[in-house]
N, C-alpha and C positions, 0 to 999 in steps of 0.2 A: 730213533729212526723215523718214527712217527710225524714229531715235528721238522725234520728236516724237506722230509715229504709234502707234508703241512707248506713251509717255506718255498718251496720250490713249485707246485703247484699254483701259489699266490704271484710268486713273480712273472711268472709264464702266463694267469692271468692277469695281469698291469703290463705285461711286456703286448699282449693284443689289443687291451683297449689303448693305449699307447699310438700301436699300428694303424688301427682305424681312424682313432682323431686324427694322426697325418694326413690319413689316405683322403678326407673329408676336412681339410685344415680349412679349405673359406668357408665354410660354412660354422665351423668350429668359431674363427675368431670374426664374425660376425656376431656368434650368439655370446661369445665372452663380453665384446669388447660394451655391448648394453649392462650386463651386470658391474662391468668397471667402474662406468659413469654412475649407476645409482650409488655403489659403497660407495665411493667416492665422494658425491654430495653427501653421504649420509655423514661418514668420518667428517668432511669440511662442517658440518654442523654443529656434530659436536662439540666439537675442538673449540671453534670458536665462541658456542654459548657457554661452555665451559670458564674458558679464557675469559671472556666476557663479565659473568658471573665473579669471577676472584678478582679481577680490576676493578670490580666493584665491591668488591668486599673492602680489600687492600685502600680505595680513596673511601670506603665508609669508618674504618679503624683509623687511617692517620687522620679523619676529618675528627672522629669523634660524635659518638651518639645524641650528644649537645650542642652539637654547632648548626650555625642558623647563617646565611648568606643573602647579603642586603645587595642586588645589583641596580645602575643605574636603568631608567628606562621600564614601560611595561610591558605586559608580556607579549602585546602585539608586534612590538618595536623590536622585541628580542626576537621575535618568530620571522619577524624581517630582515634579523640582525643590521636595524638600522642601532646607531649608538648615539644613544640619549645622553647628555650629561644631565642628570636632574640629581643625583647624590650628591648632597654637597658638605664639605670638609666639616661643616658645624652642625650634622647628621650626625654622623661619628660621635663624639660628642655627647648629643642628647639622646641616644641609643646606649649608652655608656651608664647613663641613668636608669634605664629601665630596671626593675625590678628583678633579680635574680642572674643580669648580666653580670660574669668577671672577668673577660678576654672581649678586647677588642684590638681587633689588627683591620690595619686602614690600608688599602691598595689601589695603586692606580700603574692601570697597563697599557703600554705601547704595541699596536705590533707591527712588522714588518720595518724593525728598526736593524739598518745596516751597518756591520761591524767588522773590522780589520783588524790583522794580526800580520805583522810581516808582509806580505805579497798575497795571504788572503782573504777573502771575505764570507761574510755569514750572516744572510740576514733571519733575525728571528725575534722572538717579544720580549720586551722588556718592562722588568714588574716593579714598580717602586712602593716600597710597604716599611711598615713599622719594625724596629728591631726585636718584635717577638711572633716574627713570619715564620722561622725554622722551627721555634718549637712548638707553637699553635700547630703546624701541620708536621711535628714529630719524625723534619728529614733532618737525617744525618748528614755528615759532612766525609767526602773520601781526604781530603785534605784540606787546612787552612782553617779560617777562623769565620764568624759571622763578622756582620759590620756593628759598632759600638753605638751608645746613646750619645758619645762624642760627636762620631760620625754624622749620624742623625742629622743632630743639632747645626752643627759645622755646614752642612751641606756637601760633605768630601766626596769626589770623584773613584770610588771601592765599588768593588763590584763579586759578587758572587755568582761563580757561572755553571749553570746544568751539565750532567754527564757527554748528552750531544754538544753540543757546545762546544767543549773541551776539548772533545772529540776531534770535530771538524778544523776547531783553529788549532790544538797544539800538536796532536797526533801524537802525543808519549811526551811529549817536550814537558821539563816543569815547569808551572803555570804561575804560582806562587812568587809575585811581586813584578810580575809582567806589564806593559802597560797595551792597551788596547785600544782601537778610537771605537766608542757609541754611538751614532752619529755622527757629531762631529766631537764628539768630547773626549782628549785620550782621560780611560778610564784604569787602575790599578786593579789587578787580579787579586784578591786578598782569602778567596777560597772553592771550593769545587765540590759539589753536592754529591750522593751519591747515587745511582743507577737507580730509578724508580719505576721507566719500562715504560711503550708507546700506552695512549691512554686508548680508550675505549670512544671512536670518534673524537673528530676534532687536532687540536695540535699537539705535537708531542709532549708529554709534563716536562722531558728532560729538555727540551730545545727551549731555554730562556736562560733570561740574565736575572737579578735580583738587586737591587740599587737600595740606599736609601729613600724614603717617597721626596724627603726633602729637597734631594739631589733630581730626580726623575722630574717635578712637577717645576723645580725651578730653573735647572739647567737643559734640559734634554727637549720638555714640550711645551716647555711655559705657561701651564696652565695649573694654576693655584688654587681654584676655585671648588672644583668637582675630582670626587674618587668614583673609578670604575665598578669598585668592590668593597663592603665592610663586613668581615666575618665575625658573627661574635661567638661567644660559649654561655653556655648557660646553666644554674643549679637547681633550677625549677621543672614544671612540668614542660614537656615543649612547646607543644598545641598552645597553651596559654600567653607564653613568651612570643610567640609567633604574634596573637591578636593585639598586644601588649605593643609592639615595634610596628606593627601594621599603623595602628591607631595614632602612632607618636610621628610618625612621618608622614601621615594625612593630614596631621594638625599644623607639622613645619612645613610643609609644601602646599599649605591652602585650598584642601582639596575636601570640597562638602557634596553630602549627599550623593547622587549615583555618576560622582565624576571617579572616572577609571582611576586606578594607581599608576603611578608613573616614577613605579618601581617595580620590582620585582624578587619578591623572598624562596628561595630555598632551602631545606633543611639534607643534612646529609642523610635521612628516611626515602626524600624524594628520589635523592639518584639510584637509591638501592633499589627502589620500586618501581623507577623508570627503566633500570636495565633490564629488572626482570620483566617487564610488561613486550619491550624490544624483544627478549628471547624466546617468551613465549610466542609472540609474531611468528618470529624468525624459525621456531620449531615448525610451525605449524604449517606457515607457508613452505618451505623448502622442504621439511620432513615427508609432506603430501606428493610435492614434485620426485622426490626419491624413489619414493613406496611407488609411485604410478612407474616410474620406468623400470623400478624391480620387475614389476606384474608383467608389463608388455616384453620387458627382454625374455622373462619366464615363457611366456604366453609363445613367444616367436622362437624357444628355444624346444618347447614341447610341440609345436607344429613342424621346425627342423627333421628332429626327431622321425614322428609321425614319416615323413617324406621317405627318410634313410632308412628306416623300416622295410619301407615299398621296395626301397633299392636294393636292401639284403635280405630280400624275403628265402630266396633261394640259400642263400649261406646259411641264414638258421635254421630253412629243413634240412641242410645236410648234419649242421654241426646236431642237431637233435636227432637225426639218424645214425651218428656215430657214439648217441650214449649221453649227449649232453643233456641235463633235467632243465624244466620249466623255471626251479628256482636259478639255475646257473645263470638261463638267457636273462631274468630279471635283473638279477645283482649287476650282470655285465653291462647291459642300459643305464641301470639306477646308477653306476660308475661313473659311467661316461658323462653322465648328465651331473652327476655330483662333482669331477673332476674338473669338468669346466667352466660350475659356477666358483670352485674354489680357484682356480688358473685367476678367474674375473678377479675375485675379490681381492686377492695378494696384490695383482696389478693394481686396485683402486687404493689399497689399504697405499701401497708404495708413492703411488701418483698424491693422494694426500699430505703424504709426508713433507712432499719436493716444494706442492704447492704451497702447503701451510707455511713453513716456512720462507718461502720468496713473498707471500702476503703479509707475514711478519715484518719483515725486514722492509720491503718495500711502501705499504700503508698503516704502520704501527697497528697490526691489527693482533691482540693477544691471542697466542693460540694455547690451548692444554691439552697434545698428546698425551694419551694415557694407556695401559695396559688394558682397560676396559674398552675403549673403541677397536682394540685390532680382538678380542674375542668378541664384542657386539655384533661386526663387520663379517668375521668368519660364519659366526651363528646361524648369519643371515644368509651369508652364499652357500651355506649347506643347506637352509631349507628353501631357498630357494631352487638350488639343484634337487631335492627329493621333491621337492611338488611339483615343479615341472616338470621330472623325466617320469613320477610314477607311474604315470595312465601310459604313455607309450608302452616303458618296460613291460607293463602288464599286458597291455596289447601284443608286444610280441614274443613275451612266452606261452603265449596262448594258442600262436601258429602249429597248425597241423605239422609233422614230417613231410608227407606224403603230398598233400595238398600245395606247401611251400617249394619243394621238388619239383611240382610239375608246372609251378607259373602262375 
């Protein structure tokens, strides 16, 4: 009988404050709709340093804790993304030599090369590399085969094409022994990569072709001389192998004393360290922007308050005249103010969800919702609802009966 009473008193209290937030609804979604936007950017934070974080994991495991990336051009030229040919095919080669290399994959890439299938078009990069491109970087195949050392050789018009790709020109259609134009080269479908997800800046991993290099360098762009890319692997120390390839390509490209390189080395360390150095940024800068518009919407929802106070000073000397206690009129405040930081944050947690995913889809940007950002998010909109409604609350169970009654 007890808890029934229990129960029913509780809902008669939620069924008033309820009443009030109507009765005072702009003012209400005013003070929500600031807590909205901070969860909001906070969830969009994480999600994507998150995401961020495992696409970086994800191209550091298929790269491989030994691989080393020999790019044309140095790093001025890259930061310009002006495109150097200065790697050249008898690089490869003498990098092959180095001490403790035993994978080399030779690559040169195209991009904004346009491609037809039927009535449509697709333009996207095309990669021309050695026949040990798929399993140097450990991608499977959803259908079909890689291209041969025949092929290679041959210089045959085969092509292996990305998830998007696929996508766009077949749309379910089977692809397997299709013929496509590359440019201008109708090209043979001979297999289809599996789903590997937009990358982390830049262009999508899945939106390209795969050729052999022999085919790409002599039928497609005619140019035999320079590869854009040489990845090696390595069984030694890295840092040493690094100085090691440095040194050896200074010596082929005649480059003495404090003349800049005119290349560019990375190791798959770098991009793990370059993401996290981005995320921390990204924490840091946008986490600050969050936490400030938490405070101000807090700040502007405890002076709200403060205001409604003024306005129902008369209502709480009555309702304190008819028996109601100090702790009631608190709880009842510290409700209201906690009700509609959580109202905010559901909204933000949701608006997150809508966005993340349209930023996905839209600029290949990874996201990782998780069960931790909607209780981080909630966390938040409760303490933010207790510290900004506490001081009012306390302010106005502190009102006289009698004093409040009279104005």
């Amino acid at each position: 009988m007890a808890l029934f009473q229990k129960i029913s008193q509780l809902r008669e209290f939620v069924e008033e404050v309820i009443k009030i937030l109507y009765y005072y609804r702009g003012r209400v979604i005013f003070s929500f709709s600031g807590v909205t936007l901070g969860i909001l950017s906070i969830c969009i934070i994480i999600t994507t340093i998150d995401g961020a974080n495992k696409k970086a994991q994800d191209i550091f495991e298929a790269l491989g804790p030994d691989s080393i990336m020999v790019f044309g051009g140095g790093e001025k030229q890259r930061a310009a993304r002006i495109r150097t040919n200065t790697l050249k095919v008898e690089d490869a080669e003498l990098l092959g030599r180095v001490e403790g290399i035993y994978d080399v994959m030779e690559v040169y890439s195209a991009r904004n090369i346009m491609m037809r299938y039927k009535d449509r078009n697709w333009q996207t990069q095309v990669v021309g590399s050695t026949t040990n491109y798929f399993d140097s970087l450990a991608w499977k195949f959803q259908m079909g085969t890689p291209y041969t050392a025949e092929d290679y050789a041959k210089a045959e018009a085969v092509c292996v094409i990305g998830a998007r790709v696929y996508d766009e020109l077949f749309r379910g259609e089977e692809p397997l022994g299709k013929t496509i134009v590359v440019g201008k080269l109708p090209t043979r479908v001979i297999g289809v990569l599996q789903e590997r997800g937009g990358s982390t800046g830049g262009p999508n991993i899945d939106d390209r072709i795969i050729m052999p290099l022999t085919t790409v360098t002599s039928r497609i762009v005619n140019e035999k001389r320079y590869l854009s890319m040489v990845r090696l692997k390595t069984n030694r120390d890295l840092d040493q192998t690094i100085e090691d390839i440095r040194e050896t390509l200074r010596q082929s490209h005649g480059l003495k004393g404090s003349l800049d390189d005119d290349f560019t080395l990375r190791s798959s360390k770098d991009i793990l360290a370059f993401v996290t150095v981005i995320s921390g940024s990204l924490l840091l800068f946008l986490g600050t922007a969050a936490v400030v518009a938490l405070i101000v919407s807090g700040f502007v929802l405890a002076n709200l308050f403060y205001l409604t106070i003024q306005e129902r000073k008369k209502d709480i000397g009555i309702r304190r005249a008819y028996g109601a206690t100090q702790k009631g009129i608190l709880l009842s405040f510290l409700f209201e103010s906690i009700l509609i930081t959580f109202i905010g944050g559901v909204a933000g947690i949701l608006l997150s969800i809508i966005l993340g995913s349209t930023f996905e889809k839209l600029f290949d940007i990874p996201m990782m919702f998780s069960f931790k950002v909607v209780i981080f998010a909630l966390l938040f909109s409760f303490l933010t609802g207790v510290l900004s409604g506490l001081k009012p609350a306390l302010t106005a169970s502190r009102i006289e009966p009698i004093e409040a009654i009279r104005g």
